[in-house]
C-alpha positions as CSV (number, residue, x, y, z in Angstrom):
1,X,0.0,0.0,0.0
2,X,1.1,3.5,-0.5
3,X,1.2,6.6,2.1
4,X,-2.6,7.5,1.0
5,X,-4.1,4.1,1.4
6,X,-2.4,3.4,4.7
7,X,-3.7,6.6,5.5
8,X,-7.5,5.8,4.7
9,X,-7.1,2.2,6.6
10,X,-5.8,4.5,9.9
11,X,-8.8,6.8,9.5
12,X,-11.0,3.5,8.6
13,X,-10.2,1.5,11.8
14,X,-10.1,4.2,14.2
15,X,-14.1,4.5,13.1
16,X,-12.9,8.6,12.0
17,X,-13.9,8.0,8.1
18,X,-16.4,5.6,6.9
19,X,-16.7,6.1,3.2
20,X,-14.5,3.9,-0.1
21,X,-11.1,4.8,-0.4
22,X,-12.3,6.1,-4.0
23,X,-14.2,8.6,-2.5
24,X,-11.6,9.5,0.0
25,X,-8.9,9.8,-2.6
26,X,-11.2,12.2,-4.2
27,X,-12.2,14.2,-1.3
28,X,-8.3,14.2,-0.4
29,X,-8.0,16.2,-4.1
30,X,-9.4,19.1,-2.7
31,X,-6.3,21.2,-0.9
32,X,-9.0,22.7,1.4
33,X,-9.6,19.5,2.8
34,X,-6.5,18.4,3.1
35,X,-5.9,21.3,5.4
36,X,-8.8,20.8,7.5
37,X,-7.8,17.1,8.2
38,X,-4.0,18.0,8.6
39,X,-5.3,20.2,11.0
40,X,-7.7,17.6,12.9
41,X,-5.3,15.0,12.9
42,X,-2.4,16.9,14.4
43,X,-4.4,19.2,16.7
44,X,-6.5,16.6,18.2
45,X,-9.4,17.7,21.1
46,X,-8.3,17.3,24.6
47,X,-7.6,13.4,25.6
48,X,-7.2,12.1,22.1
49,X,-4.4,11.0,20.3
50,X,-2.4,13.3,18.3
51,X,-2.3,11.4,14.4
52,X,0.1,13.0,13.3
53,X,3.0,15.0,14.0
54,X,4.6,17.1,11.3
55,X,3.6,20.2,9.8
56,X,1.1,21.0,6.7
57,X,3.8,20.7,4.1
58,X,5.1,17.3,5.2
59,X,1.5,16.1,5.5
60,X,1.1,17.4,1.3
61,X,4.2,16.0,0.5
62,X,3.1,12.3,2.0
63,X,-0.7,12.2,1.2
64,X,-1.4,14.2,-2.3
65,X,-3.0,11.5,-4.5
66,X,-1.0,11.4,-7.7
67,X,-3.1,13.1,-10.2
68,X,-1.1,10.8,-12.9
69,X,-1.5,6.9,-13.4
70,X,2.0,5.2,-12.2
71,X,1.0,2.4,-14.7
72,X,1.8,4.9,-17.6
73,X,4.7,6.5,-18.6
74,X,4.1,10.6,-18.3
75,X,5.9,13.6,-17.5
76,X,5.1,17.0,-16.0
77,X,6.7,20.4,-17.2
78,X,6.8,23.1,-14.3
79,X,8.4,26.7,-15.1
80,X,8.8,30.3,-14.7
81,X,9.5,32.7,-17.7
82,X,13.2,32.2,-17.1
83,X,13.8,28.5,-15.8
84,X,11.4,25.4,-16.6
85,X,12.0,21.6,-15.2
86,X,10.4,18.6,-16.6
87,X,10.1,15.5,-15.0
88,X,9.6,12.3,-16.9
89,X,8.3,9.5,-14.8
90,X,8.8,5.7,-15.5
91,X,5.2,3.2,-15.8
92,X,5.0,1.5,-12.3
93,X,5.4,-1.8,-14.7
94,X,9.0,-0.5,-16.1
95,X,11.2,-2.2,-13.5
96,X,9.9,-5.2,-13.1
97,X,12.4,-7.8,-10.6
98,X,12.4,-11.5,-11.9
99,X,12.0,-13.3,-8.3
100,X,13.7,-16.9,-8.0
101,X,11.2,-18.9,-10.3
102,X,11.4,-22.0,-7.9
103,X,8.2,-23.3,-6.9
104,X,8.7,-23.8,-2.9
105,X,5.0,-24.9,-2.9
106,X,6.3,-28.2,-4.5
107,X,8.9,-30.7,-3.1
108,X,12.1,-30.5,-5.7
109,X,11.2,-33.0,-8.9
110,X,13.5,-35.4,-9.7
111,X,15.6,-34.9,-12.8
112,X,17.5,-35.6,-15.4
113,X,20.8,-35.5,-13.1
114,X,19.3,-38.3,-10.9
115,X,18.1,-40.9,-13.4
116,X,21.3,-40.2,-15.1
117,X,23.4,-41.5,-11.8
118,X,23.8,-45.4,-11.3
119,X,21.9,-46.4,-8.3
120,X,25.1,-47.1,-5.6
121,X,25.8,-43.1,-5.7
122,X,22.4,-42.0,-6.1
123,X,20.5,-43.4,-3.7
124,X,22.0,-41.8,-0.5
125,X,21.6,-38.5,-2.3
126,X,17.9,-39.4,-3.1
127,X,17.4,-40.5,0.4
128,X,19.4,-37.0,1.8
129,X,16.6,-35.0,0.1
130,X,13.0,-37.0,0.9
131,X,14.2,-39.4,3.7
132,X,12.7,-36.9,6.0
133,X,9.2,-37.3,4.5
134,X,8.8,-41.1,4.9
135,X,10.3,-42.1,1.7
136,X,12.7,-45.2,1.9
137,X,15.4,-45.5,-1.4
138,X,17.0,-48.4,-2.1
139,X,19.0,-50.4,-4.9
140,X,16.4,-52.9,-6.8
141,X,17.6,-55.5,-9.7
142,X,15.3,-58.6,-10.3
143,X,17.3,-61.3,-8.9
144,X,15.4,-64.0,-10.4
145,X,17.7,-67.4,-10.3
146,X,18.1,-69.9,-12.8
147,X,15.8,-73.0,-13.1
148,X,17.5,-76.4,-12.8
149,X,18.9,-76.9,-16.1
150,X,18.8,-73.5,-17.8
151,X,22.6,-71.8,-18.3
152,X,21.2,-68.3,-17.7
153,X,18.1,-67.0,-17.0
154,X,17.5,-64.8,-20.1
155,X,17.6,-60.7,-19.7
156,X,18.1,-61.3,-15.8
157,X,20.6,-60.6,-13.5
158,X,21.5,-62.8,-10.2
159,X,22.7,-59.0,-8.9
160,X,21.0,-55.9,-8.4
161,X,20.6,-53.9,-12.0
162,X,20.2,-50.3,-12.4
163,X,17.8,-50.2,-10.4
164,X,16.2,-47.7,-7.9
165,X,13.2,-48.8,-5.5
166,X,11.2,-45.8,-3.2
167,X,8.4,-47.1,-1.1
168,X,7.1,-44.5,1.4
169,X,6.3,-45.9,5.1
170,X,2.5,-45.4,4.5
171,X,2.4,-47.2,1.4
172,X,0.3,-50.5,1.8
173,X,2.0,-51.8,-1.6
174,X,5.3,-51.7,-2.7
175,X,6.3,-48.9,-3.9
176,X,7.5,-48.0,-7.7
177,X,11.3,-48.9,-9.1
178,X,12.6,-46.7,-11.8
179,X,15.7,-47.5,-14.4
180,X,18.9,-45.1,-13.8
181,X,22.0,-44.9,-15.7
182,X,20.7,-46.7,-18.6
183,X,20.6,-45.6,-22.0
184,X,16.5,-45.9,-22.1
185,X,16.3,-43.6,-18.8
186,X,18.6,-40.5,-19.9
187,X,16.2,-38.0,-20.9
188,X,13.5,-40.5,-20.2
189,X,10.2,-38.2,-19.8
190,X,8.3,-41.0,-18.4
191,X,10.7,-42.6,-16.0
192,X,10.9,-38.9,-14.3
193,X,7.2,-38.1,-14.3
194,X,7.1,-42.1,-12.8
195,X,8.9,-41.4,-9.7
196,X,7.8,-37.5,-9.9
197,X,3.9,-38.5,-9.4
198,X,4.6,-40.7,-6.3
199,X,6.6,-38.3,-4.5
200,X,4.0,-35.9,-5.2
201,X,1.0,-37.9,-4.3
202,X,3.1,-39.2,-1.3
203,X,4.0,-36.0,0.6
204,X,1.0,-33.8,-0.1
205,X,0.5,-33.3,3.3
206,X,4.5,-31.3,3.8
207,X,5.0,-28.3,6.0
208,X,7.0,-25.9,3.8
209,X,10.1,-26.1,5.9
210,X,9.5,-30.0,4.8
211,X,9.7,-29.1,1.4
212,X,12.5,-26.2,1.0
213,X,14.3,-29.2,2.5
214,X,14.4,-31.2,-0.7
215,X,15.9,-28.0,-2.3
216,X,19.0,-28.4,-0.2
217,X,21.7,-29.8,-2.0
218,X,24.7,-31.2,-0.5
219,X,27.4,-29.1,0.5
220,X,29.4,-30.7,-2.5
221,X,27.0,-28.7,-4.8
222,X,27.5,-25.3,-3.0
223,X,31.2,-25.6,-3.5
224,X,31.3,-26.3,-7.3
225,X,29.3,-22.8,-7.4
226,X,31.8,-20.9,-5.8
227,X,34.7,-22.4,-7.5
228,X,32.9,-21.4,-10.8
229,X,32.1,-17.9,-9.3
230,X,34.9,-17.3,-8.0
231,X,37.3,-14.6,-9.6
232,X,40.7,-15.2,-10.5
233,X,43.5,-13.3,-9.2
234,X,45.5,-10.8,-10.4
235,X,48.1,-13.3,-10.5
236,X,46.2,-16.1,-11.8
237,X,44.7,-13.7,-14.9
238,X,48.7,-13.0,-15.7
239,X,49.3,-16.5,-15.5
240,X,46.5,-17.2,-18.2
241,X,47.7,-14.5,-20.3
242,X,51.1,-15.5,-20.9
243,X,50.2,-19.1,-20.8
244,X,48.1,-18.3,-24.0
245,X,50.5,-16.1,-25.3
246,X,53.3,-18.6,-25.7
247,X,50.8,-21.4,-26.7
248,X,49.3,-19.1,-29.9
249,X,53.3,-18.3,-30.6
250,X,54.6,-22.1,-30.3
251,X,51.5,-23.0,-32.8
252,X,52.1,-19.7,-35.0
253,X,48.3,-19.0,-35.6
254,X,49.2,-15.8,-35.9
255,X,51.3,-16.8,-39.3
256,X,48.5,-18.9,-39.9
257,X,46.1,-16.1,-39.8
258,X,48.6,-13.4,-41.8
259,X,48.8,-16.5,-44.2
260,X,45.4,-17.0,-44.5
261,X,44.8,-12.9,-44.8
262,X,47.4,-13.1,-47.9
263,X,45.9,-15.7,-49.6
264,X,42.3,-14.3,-49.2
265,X,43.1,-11.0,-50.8
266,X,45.0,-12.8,-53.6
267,X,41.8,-14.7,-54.4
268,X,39.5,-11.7,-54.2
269,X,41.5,-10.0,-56.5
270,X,43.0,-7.2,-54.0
271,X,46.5,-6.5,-53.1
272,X,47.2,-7.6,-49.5
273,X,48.3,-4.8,-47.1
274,X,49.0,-5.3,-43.5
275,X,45.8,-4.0,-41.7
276,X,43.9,-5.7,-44.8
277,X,40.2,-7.1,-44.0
278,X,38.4,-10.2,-45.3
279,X,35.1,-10.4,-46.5
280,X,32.5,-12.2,-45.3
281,X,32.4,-15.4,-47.4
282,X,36.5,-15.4,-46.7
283,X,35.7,-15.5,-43.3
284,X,33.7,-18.7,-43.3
285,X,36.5,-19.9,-45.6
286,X,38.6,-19.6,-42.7
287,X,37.2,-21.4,-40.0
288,X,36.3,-24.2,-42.7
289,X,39.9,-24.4,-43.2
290,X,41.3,-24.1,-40.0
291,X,38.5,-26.7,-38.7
292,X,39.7,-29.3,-40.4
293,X,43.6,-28.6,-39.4
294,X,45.3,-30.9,-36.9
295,X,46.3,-27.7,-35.0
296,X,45.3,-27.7,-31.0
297,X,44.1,-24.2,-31.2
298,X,41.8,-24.1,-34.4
299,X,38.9,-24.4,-32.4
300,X,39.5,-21.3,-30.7
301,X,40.1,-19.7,-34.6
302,X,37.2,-21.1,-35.8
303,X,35.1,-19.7,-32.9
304,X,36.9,-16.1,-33.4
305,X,35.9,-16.1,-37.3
306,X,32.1,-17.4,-36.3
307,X,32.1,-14.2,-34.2
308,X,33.4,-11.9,-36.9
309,X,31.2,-13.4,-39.7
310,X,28.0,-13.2,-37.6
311,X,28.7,-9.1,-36.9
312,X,29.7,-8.6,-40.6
313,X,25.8,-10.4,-41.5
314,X,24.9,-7.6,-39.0
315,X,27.2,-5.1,-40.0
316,X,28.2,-5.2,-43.6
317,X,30.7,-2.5,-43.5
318,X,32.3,-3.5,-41.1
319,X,36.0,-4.1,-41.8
320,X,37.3,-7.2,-40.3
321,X,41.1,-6.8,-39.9
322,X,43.8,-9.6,-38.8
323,X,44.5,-7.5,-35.9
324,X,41.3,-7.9,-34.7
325,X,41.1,-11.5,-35.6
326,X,44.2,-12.5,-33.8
327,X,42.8,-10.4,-30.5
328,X,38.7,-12.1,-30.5
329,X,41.2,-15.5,-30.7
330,X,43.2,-15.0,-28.3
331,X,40.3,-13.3,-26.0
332,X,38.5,-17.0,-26.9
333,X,41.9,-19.0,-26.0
334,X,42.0,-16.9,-22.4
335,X,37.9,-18.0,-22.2
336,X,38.9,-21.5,-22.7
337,X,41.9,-21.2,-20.3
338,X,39.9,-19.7,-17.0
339,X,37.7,-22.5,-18.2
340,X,40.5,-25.0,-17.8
341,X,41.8,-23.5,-14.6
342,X,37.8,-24.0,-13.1
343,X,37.7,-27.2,-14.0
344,X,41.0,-28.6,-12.4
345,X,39.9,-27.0,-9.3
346,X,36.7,-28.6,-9.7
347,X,38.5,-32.1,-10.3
348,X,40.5,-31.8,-7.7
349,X,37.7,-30.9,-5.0
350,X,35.8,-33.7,-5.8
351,X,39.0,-35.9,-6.2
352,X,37.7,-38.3,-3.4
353,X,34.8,-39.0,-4.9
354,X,33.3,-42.0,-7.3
355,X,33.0,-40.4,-11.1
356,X,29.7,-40.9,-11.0
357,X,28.8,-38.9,-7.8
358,X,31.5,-36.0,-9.6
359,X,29.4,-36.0,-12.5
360,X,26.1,-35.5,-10.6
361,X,27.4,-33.2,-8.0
362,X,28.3,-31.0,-11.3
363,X,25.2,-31.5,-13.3
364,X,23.2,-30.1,-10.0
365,X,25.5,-27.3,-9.7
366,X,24.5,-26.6,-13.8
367,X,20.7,-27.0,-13.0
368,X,21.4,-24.8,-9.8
369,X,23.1,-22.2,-11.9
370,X,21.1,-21.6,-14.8
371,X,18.5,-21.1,-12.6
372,X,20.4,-18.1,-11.0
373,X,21.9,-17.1,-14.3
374,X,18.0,-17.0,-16.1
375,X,17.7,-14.2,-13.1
376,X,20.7,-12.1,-13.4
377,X,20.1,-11.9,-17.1
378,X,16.6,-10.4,-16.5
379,X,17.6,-8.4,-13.8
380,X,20.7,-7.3,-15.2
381,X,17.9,-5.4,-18.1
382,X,15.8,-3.7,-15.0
383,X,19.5,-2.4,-13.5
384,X,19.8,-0.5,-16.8
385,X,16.5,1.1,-16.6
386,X,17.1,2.1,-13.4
387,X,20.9,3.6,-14.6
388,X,18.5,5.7,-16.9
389,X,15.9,6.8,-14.4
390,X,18.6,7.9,-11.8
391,X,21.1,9.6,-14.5
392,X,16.9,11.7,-15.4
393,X,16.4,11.7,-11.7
394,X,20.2,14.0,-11.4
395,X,19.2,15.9,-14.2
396,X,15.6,16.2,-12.5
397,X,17.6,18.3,-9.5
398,X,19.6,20.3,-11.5
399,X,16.6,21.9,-13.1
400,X,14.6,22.3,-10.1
401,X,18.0,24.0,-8.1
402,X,17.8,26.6,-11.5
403,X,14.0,26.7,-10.9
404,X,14.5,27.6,-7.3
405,X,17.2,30.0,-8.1
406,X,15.3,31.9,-10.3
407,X,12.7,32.2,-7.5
408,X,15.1,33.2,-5.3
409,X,16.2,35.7,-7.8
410,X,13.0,37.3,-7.7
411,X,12.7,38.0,-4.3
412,X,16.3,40.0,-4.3
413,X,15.3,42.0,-7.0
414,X,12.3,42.9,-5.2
415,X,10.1,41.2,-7.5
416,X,6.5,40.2,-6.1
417,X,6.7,36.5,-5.9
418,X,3.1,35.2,-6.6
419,X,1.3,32.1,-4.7
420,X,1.1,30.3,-7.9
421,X,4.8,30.4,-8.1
422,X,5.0,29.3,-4.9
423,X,2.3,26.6,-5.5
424,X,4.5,25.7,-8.6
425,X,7.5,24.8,-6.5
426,X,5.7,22.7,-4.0
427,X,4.2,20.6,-6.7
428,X,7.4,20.5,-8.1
429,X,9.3,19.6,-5.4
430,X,6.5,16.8,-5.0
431,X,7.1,15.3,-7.9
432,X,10.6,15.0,-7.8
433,X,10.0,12.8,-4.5
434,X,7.6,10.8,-6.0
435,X,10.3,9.9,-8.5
436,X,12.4,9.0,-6.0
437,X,10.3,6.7,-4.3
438,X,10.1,4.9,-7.9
């Protein structure tokens, strides 16, 4: 609720007003009433509360309804003969926050990282995140024997398979078993909405603190996100950089790509200068070469002349030089490198661990983190629009200081100053605080 709503539902409960808030908000349009109930509210009758404490132009300030709609984008011009200020205001809608999407209402589903674990490693983590509610994991396999006189028992094991029971306590029957790890379950729809549908119909009756329980992942999980998030150092970064530097040098891709540059102009009919560009279907005739070279490092050259053929498509003058070639591949080359240096971290924290609990622990840390990047990527939008309606906002002050001035200006000149100026001032000074609070 706004100042003015929270207003009317004081007034409402204390029994002092007993009308809509619609008609309120048009009663409170009237400045003669707002005075009056300023007036009642801060000099209250002998034994009765005093409502409020400030003085008439604080009371203004905090409850005169907005005569715009905050869903719309508008803007409101105020001004003397010598100095105007216009404030342009934002729709309510134009900053909009993308919240975490999770729905906590829900116990976490399982997903493609589980049925893609075998059953040894992914049990305990299945029974870490819904033991709690009654559910019971366990390996399954049909160990049907062999008859007298058969070899084998066809397409059965004497061992548990892949194989993953859940039976929760109040079950009467047994429970469902799902496949893992097999090439049938991985990306198996059915298989997840199997298991999905039974923890759901199973734990209906979870307190939330039940169910943002099954969103806690092990620690293991936490860690892998901070090793990815974390920045290098200084030193690390200078590391990378010369590491790169050397490797382009030993694999001379940048004769390659001066090679390459020659040749192109050659066949275009142009004569080759240093600083000379390529055109766009040269370009993909370069990472088509280089893609199918035995050198370690085409795939970052191949990558760098993508990039430059896609802006030339959306740039046609644009004039691709080898300069700028060599730099996107070896700013691709230092991508790959941080990558590298992540991943050895990675490797080494989970060193202790069977393969298959590393690769889950990592395929949960990528469902966990393109959750948060989905959000930083919206957000990131809203923190531009707000860089735009505080950079207005400054600009905002600076013409109302010059209105003001001019005001000021007036008086010391001995120039009648009228209430409508005066008026003028307040309003904008009003709406300048109502920006603010935007």
């Amino acid at each position: 609720m706004n100042d003015l709503e929270f207003l009317y539902q004081g007034l409402f409960d204390d029994g002092l007003y007993s009308k809509s808030f619609e008609e309120f908000k048009t009663q409170m349009q009237d400045p003669m009433y707002r005075r009056r109930l300023h007036e009642g509210l801060s000099n209250p009758s002998a034994g009765e509360e005093k409502l409020f404490s400030g003085d008439f132009a604080t009371f203004e300030r905090k409850y005169t309804p907005l005569d715009y709609d905050p869903n719309v984008a508008s803007s409101q011009t105020f001004g003397t003969d010598d100095a105007t200020m216009t404030v342009e205001r934002p729709s309510a809608g134009a900053i909009d926050f993308v919240e975490d999407a999770t729905d906590y209402t829900k116990i976490r589903p399982v997903g493609e990282a589980e049925i893609r674990t075998e059953e040894a490693e992914i049990v305990p983590e299945l029974q870490a995140m819904y033991g709690h509610l009654g559910f019971e994991f366990s390996e399954y396999g049909d160990v049907r024997t062999k008859k007298p006189g058969e070899k084998y028992a066809p397409s059965y094991f004497d061992v548990p398979g892949d194989y993953v029971k859940v039976k929760h306590k109040d079950d009467p029957g047994n429970g469902i078993v799902i496949a893992t790890d097999q090439l049938t379950s991985i990306g198996n729809k059915r298989i997840k909405n199997k298991i999905n549908t039974y923890l759901t119909e199973w734990s209906k009756y979870a307190t939330d603190e039940d169910i943002k329980k099954t969103y806690e992942h092990h620690e293991r999980v936490g860690e892998i996100i901070k090793i990815r998030d974390r920045k290098l150092t200084a030193e690390e970064e200078n590391d990378i950089d010369q590491r790169v530097t050397k490797d382009l040098e030993r694999t001379g891709i940048g004769a390659k790509i001066s090679d390459f540059f020659k040749g192109a102009s050659m066949m275009e009919g142009a004569r080759y200068e240093v600083g000379g560009s390529l055109s766009s279907l040269m370009m993909s005739k370069l990472y088509d070469f280089v893609s199918t070279s035995v050198d370690p490092n085409s795939e970052v050259v191949t990558q760098a002349a993508k990039y430059w053929e896609l802006e030339k498509q959306k740039d046609p003058d644009l004039i691709v030089t080898q300069e700028m070639m060599e730099q996107k591949v070896k700013e691709f080359k230092i991508k790959e490198e941080r990558n590298n240096t992540v991943v050895l971290e990675t490797n080494k924290y989970l060193s202790d661990k069977d393969w298959e609990l590393h690769k889950y622990y990592e395929m949960v840390a990528d469902e966990k983190l393109k959750s948060i990047n989905t959000q930083i990527k919206a957000n990131d939008k809203n923190i531009q629009k707000i860089k735009v309606l505080e950079d207005t906002y400054t600009m905002d002050i600076q013409e109302y200081n010059a209105l003001y001035e001019n005001i000021l200006d007036q008086v010391a000149n001995g120039e009648e100053v009228t209430q409508f100026a005066v008026d003028m001032l307040d309003s904008a000074n009003l709406a300048l605080r109502e920006k603010e609070i935007l």
